[in-house]
Every structure is written in structure tokens, then in C-alpha cells.
N, C-alpha and C positions, 0 to 999 in steps of 0.2 A: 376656763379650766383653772381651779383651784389648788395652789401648791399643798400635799401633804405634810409637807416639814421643810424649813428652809434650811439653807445649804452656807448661809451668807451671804457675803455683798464683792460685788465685781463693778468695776468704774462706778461704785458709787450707787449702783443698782440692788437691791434684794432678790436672791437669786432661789427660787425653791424645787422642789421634784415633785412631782403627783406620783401614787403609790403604784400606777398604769406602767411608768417606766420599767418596774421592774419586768413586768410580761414580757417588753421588748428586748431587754436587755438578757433576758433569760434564756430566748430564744436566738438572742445574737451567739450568743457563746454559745447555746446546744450545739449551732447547726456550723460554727465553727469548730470545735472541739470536737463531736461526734460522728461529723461527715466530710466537710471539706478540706479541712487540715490533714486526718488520717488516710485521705484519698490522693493525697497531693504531694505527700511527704510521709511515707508507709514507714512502720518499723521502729516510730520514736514511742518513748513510754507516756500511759495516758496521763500523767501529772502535767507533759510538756505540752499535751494538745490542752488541757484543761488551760494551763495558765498560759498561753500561747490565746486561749480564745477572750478568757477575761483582758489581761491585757489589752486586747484588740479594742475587745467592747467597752471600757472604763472610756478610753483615747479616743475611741467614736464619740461617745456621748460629752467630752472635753471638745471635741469640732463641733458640735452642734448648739451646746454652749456659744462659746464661739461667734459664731453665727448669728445669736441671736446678740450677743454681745455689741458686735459690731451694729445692728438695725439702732441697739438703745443709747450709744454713744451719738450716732449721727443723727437719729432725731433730737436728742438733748441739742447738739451744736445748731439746730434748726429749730431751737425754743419750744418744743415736744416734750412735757413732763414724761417721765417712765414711771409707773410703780412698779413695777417686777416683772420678771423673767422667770415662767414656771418652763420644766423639761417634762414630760408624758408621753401618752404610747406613740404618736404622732410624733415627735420629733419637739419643739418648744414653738413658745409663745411670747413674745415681749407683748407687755401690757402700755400700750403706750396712752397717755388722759391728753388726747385733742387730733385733732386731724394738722395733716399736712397744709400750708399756706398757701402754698402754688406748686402747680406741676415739676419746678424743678427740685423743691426739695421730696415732693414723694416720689422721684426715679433717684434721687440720691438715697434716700432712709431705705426704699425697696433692695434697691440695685447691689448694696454694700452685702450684704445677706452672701445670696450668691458667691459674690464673688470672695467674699473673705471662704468659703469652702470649695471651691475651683483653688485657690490660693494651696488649702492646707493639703489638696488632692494631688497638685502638681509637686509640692513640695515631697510627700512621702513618696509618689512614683519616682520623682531623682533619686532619692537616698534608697530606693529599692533596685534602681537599675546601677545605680553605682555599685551598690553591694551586687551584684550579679557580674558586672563588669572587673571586678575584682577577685574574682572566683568564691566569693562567699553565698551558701546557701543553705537553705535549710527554712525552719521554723520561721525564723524570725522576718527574713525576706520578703516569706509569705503573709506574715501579719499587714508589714508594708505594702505591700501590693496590694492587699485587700483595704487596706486603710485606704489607698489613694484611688480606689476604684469607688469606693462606697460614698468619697464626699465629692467626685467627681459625678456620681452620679446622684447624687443629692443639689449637686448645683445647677445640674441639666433640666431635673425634676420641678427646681424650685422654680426655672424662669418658662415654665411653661404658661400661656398668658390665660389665667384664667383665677377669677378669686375664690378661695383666699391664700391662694402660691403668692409668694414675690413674684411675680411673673404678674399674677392678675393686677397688683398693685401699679407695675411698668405699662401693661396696658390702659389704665385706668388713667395715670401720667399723661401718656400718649393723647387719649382720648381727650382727656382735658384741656389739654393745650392746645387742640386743634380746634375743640367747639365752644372754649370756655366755662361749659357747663358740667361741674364737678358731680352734682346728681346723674345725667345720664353716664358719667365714662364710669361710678360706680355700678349703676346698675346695666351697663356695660359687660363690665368685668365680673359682675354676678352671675351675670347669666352664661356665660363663656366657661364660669365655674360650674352651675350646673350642667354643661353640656357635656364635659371635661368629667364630671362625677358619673352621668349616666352611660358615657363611654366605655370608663375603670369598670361600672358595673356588669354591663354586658360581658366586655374582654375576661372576667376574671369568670362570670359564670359559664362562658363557652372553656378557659380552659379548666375548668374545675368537670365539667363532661366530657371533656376528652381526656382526663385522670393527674389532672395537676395536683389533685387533692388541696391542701391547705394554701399552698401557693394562689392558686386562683379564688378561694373564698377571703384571701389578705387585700386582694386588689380589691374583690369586688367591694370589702368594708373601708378602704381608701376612700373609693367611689362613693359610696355611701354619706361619710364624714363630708367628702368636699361637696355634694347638693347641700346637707344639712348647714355646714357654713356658710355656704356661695345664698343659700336662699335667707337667711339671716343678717347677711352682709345687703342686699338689697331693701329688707327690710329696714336695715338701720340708715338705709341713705334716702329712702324716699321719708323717715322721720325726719331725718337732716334738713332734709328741703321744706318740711314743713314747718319746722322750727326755727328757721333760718330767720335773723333778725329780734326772735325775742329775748327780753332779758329775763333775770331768775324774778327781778322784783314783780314782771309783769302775770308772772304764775303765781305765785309763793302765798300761803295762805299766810298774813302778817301777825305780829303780836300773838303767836299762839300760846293756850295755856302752861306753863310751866312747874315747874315741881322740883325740889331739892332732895341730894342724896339721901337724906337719911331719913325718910319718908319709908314707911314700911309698904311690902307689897299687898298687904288687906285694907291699906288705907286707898293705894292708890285703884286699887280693885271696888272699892265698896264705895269712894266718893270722887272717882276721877275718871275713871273707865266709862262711865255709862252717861255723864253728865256732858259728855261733849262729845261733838260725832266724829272727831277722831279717835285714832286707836293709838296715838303715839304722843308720848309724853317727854319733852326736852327737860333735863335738868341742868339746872343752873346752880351758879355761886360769884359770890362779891359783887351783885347787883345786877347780873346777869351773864358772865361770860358764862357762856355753855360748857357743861362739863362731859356729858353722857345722853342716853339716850334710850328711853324704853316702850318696849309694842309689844301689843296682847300677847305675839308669839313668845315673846320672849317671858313673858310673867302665868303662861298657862300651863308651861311643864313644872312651876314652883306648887309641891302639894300643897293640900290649904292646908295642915296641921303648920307647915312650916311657914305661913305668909306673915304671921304676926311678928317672928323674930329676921325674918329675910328682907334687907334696905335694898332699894331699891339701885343705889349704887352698887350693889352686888352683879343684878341682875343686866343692868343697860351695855350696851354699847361703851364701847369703854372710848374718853378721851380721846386718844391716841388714833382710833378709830372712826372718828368721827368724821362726815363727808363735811366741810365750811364752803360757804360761796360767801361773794359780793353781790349788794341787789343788782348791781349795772354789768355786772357778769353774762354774757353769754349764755343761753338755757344750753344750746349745743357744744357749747366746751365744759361745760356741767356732768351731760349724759354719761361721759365713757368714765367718770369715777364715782358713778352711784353704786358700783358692785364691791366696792372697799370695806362697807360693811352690810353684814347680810342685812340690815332693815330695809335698803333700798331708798331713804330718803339722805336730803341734804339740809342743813341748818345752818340760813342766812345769818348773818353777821356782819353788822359795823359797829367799828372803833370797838371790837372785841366783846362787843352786846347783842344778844339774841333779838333779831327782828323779824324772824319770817321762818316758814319751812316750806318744803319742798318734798312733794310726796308722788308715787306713782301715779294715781288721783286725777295729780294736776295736772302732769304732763300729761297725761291719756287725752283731760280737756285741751292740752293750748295743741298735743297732736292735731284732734279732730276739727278745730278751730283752723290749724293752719292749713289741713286738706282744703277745707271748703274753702277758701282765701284761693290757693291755688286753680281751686276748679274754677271758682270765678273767673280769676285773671285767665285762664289757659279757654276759658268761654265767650270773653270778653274779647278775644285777640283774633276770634274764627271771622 
């Protein structure tokens, strides 16, 4: 899930919003403002339910934040790169680049989640029941109570064990500890998600016919989202297991051909495109460090009127952008940051010189290489 705009940085983190949020967030304040506040608290004027509900909703979406805030601190302190933390209709996302080491730090990185929103839950129901016990009431009461209800029940939510909740992750924890084997308590906790997603879906379609209307077609797309992850997350751990042990050097197509910015794109089209059977071209400077990075996609939306004056550094992957490994790098601590820039490859690198790439390609081959390595050994063992 790709942030629309970012928002800045929090511990150090790049924090961004998907433009999804707003759906949610829209419907938070409707159905505050429109129905539950004016039902609860009759007689105030509509600016106070309006801004009674925005309120609410800004300081929700600052708890879920939050939240996610906490998972990006403590995998950091567990040697867990973060590239960012997007917010969307779902609730957010920390991006974290590497797996967990051992079971105890993925029930720590999971576990923090949660409870940092039981935390902010418990905290608003005091200062709502305080304010109640003091004879204060009204609007604002109601906001708190509904604030400490909604991240209390997002924390309940979260540790349900099934992936990709914090809950699946604590199972998966669980799992691993018990059998050693970090592939099965993944696909463990996958399938505990998909079971968990076709649940949501049923529940939400029976009460959408007995006339829950929109309420029960919200669960059933919950439902929906968590197969769709939960079956992705299995996917990505039986690649794990297949890729377990190699390095980038042992994939990486080496010394590939290179090209400098100021290379126009009809040159790179007319003598560089079709001469070599890739599609992706590294650009370099001062004898090799990588600067950018260009692929067909990227140079076929450039009209040809405009190829002869359009450099090629216009067009690439910019710097800044660029995915770098180590040859003796891990290919699986590689994977979770090929999404950084949309070309989907990485550009090996020593002592700051281009030696290698890393392409979808490759890994599809060292995948299907290490299925069959697997079948063997799991054939071998009967």
C-alpha cells in the first residue's frame, strides 16, 4: 500500500497517508456527527456534532498512527530497517525491510502494536469517567468514550491470531518457538488468516440479509482484504524458505551493460534496447557508481517526437530511489525492499561500483531452483 503524500517523519520514520484514508475517515465523522452524537446528546447545534465528530476522527487516526509507530521503534531497536509507515482505509502499515530474528523479537515488534492502543483506550475511558464522576457532561465526554472504546476495540481486533493482524504475527512467534521452523508458523498464521477472512465474510453477508445494510457488506470486505493478505503472506514465506541461504551475488546477472545520464532516449531505444535481452539499463558516473536507473516502461510513455531531446536521466529511477545490495547480502533480506522503486530490480554494489543486477527474472529462477532443492531434501527424508 503506497503512501499518497507524505505527512513527514516520526522517530525518524517517513510517515505518509493513502488517499483510501479519506473514505474512512469520512465515514468516521458522518456516522459520528450525523447519528451517534445527535442520538446521545439531542439538542446541540449541528457545528458541535460536526466538530465533535472531526475531532474524534483526526485523534483516532493520531492512535493508529501511534500504533503503528510503536511496531517501527521496536523493530528498529531489534535491527529491523523501517522504510515507512503509510495510514489507509484499513487502519496503517509499517513497512518494515527484513524479517524478525527469533521468535522473541517478533512477539515483541507484534505485541507493542496492540498494546500501545489498549494503552491510549484505557487512558481516554479514565479521563471520560473522571469527567463523568465530576458531573461533567456532554459532547466532549462522548467523544472520549467513544475514542477509548474504538482503540480498545482495535486492540482486541488486532490480537486476534490470525495473519496479517498482530495477533497472526504472536501466533506465528508462538509457533516458531515451539517447532523451530519459522516457514511453517508462517504459513501457520496464514492460513488461521484465511480462515479468520472467510469467517468476516460469511458473518458480514448473513447480516447484510437480515438488513444490516452497509455494516455487514464493511465486514464482509475486512474479510475479504484479510484472505487476500493472509494468502500472500503464505506465499511470501514458502519463497522464504526457498530462498533461504542464497546470496544476491549467487542470482545477480554481473557486469551488466551500462549507460550514462546524458544519453538521450532514441539513442538508448535505437542502440541499447534491443541489443541486449534485458530491458533495464543502470546508469552510471565517475567510473561506475550507480546513479539511476531506466526500463522500457519507463522510456515508452516518452513520445518519439520528444526522444531525441529527453536524457535519459530525466526519465530513470532517480538516485535517491535506487534499491543497492551487497554481493554476500542475503537474497531474502533483499526481497521486502525491491518495492521502493516501482522497477522492481536491485543494483549490486562494491566499494561504490556497479557489479551486478538483480531482476524479477532472477529471482523467479533461484525461486524455482530452491523449490526443487526443497522437494528433494523433503523426498530424500521419506
Amino acid at each position: 500500500m503506497r503512501a499518497s503524500f507524505r505527512i513527514g517523519r516520526v522517530a525518524g520514520v517517513p510517515v505518509g497517508v493513502n488517499w483510501s484514508v479519506l473514505v474512512i475517515f469520512g465515514l468516521i465523522v458522518w456516522a459520528l456527527s450525523a447519528s451517534q452524537f445527535p442520538r446521545a446528546y439531542p439538542g446541540r447545534p449541528v457545528w458541535a456534532y460536526v466538530l465533535a465528530g472531526l475531532l474524534a476522527g483526526v485523534v483516532f487516526f493520531l492512535g493508529l498512527l501511534a500504533h503503528e509507530v510503536a511496531h517501527a521503534v521496536v523493530a528498529k531497536r531489534n535491527g529491523i530497517g523501517v522504510g515507512g509507515i503509510t495510514l489507509w482505509l484499513f487502519g496503517g502499515v509499517s513497512e518494515l525491510q527484513g524479517e524478525a530474528r527469533d521468535p522473541g523479537a517478533e512477539l515483541r515488534i507484534a505485541g507493542v502494536g496492540p498494546l500501545v492502543s489498549l494503552i491510549i483506550g484505557v487512558v481516554f475511558g479514565g479521563i471520560a469517567a473522571l469527567l463523568s464522576v465530576s458531573g461533567v457532561h456532554g459532547l466532549a465526554v462522548g467523544a472520549l468514550a467513544w475514542l477509548a472504546g474504538i482503540n480498545v476495540l482495535l486492540a482486541i481486533f488486532n490480537v486476534l491470531p490470525a495473519a496479517p493482524l498482530d495477533g497472526g504475527r504472536l501466533l506465528r512467534a508462538v509457533v516458531w518457538k515451539a517447532t523451530g521452523d519459522r516457514t511453517k508458523a508462517s504459513v501457520v498464521a496464514a492460513r488461521a488468516g484465511w480462515a479468520l477472512g472467510a469467517l468476516l465474510i460469511a458473518l458480514g453477508l448473513w447480516q447484510f440479509l437480515r438488513g444490516a445494510g452497509a455494516g455487514g457488506l464493511w465486514l464482509a470486505l475486512i474479510g475479504w482484504f484479510l484472505i487476500g493478505a493472509a494468502s500472500m503472506e503464505e506465499r511470501q514465506a514458502r519463497m522464504g524458505s526457498a530462498l533461504r541461504g542464497v546470496r544476491v551475488a549467487d542470482v545477480m546477472t554481473p557486469q551488466p551493460q551500462t549507460a550514462t545520464g546524458d544519453m538521450t532516449v532514441r539513442d538508448f531505444v535505437d542502440h541499447h534496447l534491443f541489443a541486449y535481452r534485458h530491458s533495464a539499463l543502470p546508469l552510471t558516473a565517475d567510473g561506475g557508481r550507480p546513479i539511476g536507473l531506466v526500463t522500457l516502461d519507463r522510456v515508452r510513455h516518452i513520445p518519439a517526437d520528444r526522444r531525441d531531446q529527453t536524457r535519459l536521466e530525466e526519465v530513470a529511477c532517480r538516485a535517491d530511489d535506487l534499491v543497492l545490495a551487497s554481493p554476500d547480502e542475503q537474497l531474502t533480506e533483499l526481497l521486502p525492499r525491491l518495492s521502493r522503486c516501482a522497477d522492481g530490480r536491485a543494483l549490486v554494489v562494491a566499494d561504490q561500483r556497479l557489479v551486478g543486477i538483480v531482476s524479477p527474472s532472477d529471482i523467479s529462477r533461484a525461486v524455482q531452483r530452491g523449490s526443487l532443492r526443497d522437494q528433494t531434501t523433503t523426498g530424500g527424508r521419506r
